[in-house]
C-alpha positions in Angstrom: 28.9 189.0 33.3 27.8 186.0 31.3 29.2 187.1 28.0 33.0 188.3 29.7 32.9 184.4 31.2 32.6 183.1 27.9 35.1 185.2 26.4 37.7 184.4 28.8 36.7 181.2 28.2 36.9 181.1 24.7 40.3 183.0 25.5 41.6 180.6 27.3 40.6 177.6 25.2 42.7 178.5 22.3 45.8 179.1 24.5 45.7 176.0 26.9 44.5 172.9 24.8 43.8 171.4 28.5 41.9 174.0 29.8 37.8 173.4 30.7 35.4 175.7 32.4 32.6 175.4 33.7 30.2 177.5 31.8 30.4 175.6 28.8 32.1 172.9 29.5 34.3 172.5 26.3 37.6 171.8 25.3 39.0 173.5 22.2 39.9 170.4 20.5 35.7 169.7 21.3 34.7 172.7 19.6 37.2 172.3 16.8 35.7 168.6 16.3 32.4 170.2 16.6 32.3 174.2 15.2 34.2 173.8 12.3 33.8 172.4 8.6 37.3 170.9 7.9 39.1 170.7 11.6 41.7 168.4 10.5 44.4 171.4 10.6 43.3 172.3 14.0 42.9 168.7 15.3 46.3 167.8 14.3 47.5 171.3 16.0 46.0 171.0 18.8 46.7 167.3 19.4 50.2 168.0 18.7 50.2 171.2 21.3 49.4 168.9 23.9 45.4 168.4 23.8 44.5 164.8 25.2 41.9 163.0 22.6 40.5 161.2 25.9 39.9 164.3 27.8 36.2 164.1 29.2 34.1 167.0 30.0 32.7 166.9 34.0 29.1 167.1 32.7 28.4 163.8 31.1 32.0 162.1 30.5 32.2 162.9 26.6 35.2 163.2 24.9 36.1 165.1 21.5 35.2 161.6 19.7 31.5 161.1 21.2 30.5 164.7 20.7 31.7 164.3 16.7 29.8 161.1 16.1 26.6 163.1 17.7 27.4 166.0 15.6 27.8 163.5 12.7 31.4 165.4 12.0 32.9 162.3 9.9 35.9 164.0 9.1 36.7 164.7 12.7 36.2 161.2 13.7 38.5 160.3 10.9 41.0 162.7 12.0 40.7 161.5 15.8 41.4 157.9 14.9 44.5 158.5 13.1 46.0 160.9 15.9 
């Protein structure tokens, strides 16, 4: 049941740039900040689709910006600052 949940999940992140659930609680543009090597293209995509750069998660109030400076993702926080 756990692995269909994320799947939707996952799903669902990619389609609605607002959309969170709560088992993970990500945002795509969160995990594009965070999963991937050079997220500028998706950043700018996403951000441009409608994703909000000050959307906080429910568990701990970080946005897309906090969780790339603890991943040390520097291009990401780059990217966020000019969007």
């Amino acid at each position: 049941m756990f692995i269909y949940l994320m799947m939707v999940n996952h799903f669902l992140l990619f389609i609605l740039p607002k959309f969170s659930f709560s088992i993970p609680i990500e945002t795509a543009l969160s995990c594009a900040c965070i999963d991937l090597l050079e997220p500028r293209s998706m950043i700018m995509t996403l951000v441009n689709g409608g994703a909000h750069l000050d959307f906080r998660t429910r568990n701990g109030g970080l946005t897309p910006l906090h969780k790339s400076a603890i991943h040390a993702r520097k291009e990401a926080i780059i990217v966020s600052f000019r969007s």
